[in-house]
C-alpha positions as CSV (number, residue, x, y, z in Angstrom):
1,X,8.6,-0.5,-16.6
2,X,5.5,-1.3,-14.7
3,X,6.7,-0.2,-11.8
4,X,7.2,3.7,-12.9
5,X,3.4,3.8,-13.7
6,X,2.5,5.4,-10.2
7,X,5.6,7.9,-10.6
8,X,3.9,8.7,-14.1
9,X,0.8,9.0,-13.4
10,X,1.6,11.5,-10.6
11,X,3.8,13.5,-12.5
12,X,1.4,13.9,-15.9
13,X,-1.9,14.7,-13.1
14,X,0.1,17.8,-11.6
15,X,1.2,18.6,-15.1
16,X,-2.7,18.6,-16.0
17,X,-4.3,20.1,-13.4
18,X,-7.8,20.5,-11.8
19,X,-11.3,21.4,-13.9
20,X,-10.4,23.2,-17.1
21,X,-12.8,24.4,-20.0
22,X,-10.6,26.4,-22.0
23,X,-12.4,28.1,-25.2
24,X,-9.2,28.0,-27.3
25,X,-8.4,24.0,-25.9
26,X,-9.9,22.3,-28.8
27,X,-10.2,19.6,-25.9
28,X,-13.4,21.3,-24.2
29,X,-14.1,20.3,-20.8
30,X,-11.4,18.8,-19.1
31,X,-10.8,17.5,-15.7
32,X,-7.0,15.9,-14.4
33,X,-6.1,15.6,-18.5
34,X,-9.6,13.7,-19.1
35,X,-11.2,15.4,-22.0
36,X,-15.1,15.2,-21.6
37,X,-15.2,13.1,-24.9
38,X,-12.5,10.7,-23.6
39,X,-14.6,10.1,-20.4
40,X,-17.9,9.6,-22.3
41,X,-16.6,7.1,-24.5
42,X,-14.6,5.4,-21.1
43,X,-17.8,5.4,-19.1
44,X,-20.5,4.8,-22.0
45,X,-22.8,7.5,-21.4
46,X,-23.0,11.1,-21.3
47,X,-21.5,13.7,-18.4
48,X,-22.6,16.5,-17.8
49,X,-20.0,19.5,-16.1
50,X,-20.8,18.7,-12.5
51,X,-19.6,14.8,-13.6
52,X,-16.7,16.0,-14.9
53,X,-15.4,18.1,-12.2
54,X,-16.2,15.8,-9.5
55,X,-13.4,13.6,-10.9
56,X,-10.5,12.2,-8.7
57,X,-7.6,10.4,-9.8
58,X,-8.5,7.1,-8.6
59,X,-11.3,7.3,-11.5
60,X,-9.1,8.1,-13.8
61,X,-6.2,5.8,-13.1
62,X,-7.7,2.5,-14.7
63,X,-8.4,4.7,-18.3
64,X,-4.6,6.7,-18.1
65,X,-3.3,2.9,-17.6
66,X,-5.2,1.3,-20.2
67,X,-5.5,3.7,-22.8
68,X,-2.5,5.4,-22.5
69,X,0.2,3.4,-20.6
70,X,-0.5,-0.1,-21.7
71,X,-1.4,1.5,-25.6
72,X,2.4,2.6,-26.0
73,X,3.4,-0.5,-24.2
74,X,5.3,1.8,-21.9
75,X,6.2,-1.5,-19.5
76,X,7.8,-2.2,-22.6
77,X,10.2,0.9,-22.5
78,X,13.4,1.6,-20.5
79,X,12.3,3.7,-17.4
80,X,12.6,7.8,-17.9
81,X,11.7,7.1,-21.7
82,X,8.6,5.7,-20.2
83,X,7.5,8.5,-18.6
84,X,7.9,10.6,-21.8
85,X,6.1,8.5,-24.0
86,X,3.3,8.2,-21.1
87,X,2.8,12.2,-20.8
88,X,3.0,12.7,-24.6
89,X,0.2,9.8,-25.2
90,X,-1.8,11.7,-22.2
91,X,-1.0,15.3,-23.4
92,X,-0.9,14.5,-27.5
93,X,-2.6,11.1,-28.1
94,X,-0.8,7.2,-27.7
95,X,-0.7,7.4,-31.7
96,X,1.4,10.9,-31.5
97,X,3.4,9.7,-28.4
98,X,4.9,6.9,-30.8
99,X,5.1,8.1,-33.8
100,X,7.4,11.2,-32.1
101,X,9.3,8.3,-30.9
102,X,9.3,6.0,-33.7
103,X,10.4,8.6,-35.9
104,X,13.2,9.7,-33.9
105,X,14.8,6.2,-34.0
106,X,14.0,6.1,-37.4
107,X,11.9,3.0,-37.8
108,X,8.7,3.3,-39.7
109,X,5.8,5.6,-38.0
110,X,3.2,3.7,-38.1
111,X,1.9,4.7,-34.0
112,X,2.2,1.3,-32.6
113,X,5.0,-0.4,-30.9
114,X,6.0,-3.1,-32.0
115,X,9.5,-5.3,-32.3
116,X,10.8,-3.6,-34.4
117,X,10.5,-0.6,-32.3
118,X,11.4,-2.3,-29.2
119,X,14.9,-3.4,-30.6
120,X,15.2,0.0,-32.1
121,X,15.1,1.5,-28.5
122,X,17.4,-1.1,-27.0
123,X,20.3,0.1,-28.8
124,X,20.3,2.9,-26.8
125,X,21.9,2.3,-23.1
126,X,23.6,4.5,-20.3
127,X,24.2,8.0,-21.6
128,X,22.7,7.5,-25.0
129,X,19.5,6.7,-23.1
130,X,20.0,10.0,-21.9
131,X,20.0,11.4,-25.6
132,X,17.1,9.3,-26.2
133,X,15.2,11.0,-23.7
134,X,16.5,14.4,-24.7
135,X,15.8,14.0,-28.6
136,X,12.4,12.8,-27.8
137,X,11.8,16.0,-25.8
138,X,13.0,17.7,-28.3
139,X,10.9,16.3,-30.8
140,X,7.7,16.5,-28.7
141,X,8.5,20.2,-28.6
142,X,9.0,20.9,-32.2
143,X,5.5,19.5,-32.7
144,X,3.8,21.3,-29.9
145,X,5.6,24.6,-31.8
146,X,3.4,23.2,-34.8
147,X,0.5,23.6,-33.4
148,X,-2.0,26.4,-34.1
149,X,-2.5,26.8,-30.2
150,X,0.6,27.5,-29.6
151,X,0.3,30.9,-29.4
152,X,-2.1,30.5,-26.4
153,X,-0.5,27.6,-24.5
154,X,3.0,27.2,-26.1
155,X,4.7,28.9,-22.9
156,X,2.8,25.9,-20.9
157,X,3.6,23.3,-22.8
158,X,7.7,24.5,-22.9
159,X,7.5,25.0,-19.1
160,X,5.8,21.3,-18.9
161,X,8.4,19.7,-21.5
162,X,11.2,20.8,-19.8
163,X,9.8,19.7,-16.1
164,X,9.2,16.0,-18.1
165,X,13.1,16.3,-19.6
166,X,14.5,16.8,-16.1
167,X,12.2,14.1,-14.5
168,X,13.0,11.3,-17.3
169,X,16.5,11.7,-16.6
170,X,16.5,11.8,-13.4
171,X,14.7,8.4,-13.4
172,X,16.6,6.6,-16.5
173,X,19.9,8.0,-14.0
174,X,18.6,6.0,-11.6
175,X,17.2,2.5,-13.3
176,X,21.0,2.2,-14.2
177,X,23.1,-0.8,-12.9
């Protein structure tokens, strides 16, 4: 739903944070989720780490909606799954975000949403939305668990996935009729 981009966006740039350059965050330089890569390749030219940390989130916004929000077609999606699949895409990559999600509904993985998808998801209403938006978190942590950083940031990333759990229900409990 379009209109929970704002509520998104705010919640995934607290989850993310100021200036980071982590040397176990295979992301390098970072700045409000924006890996320096990501930002190069948005802008067209090198940045250097004064570029990086000087950025605000309205330079960010029109990349996390384009790259992120409109690649997992999260208008598309009922609202409090939305936010899910938006912070996953941010936190894990928009080809990740679906694929958690697709595979979870059990339609084929291939990391972009299509029909298929889309009818998959709207079999789910009231409370089984709600165990949508749990299974998905669930998912999204058993992958994080995967991960070889997980030793380093795995207490971060449970702490973040469960603020993202309570906030997606909260907002699918109130997009209801």
């Amino acid at each position: 739903m379009l209109e929970n981009l704002d509520r998104a966006l705010a919640h995934t740039l607290k989850e993310e944070g100021g200036y980071v350059n982590h040397p176990s965050d295979p992301g390098g330089m970072t700045n409000l989720g924006v890996t320096k890569r990501v930002w190069e390749e948005w802008v067209g030219h090198p940045v250097d780490e004064k570029q990086m940390r000087a950025l605000v989130a309205a330079d960010v916004t029109p990349l996390y909606q384009r790259k992120y929000w409109n690649a997992t077609r999260c208008s598309d999606l009922p609202a409090g799954l939305d936010l899910c699949v938006f912070d996953t895409a941010v936190n894990s990559g928009p080809g990740r975000a679906v694929k958690l999600l697709q595979t979870y509904i059990g339609v084929a993985a291939d990391g972009a949403i299509g029909n298929k998808t889309l009818a998959a998801i709207d079999q789910f209403k009231n409370q089984a939305l709600i165990d949508l938006i749990n299974g998905y978190c669930d998912s999204r942590q058993a992958f994080l668990a995967g991960l070889p950083t997980f030793g380093t940031f795995g207490k971060g990333w449970t702490a973040r996935v469960e603020r993202l759990r309570a906030e997606a229900v909260e907002l699918a409990g109130q997009s209801r009729p």
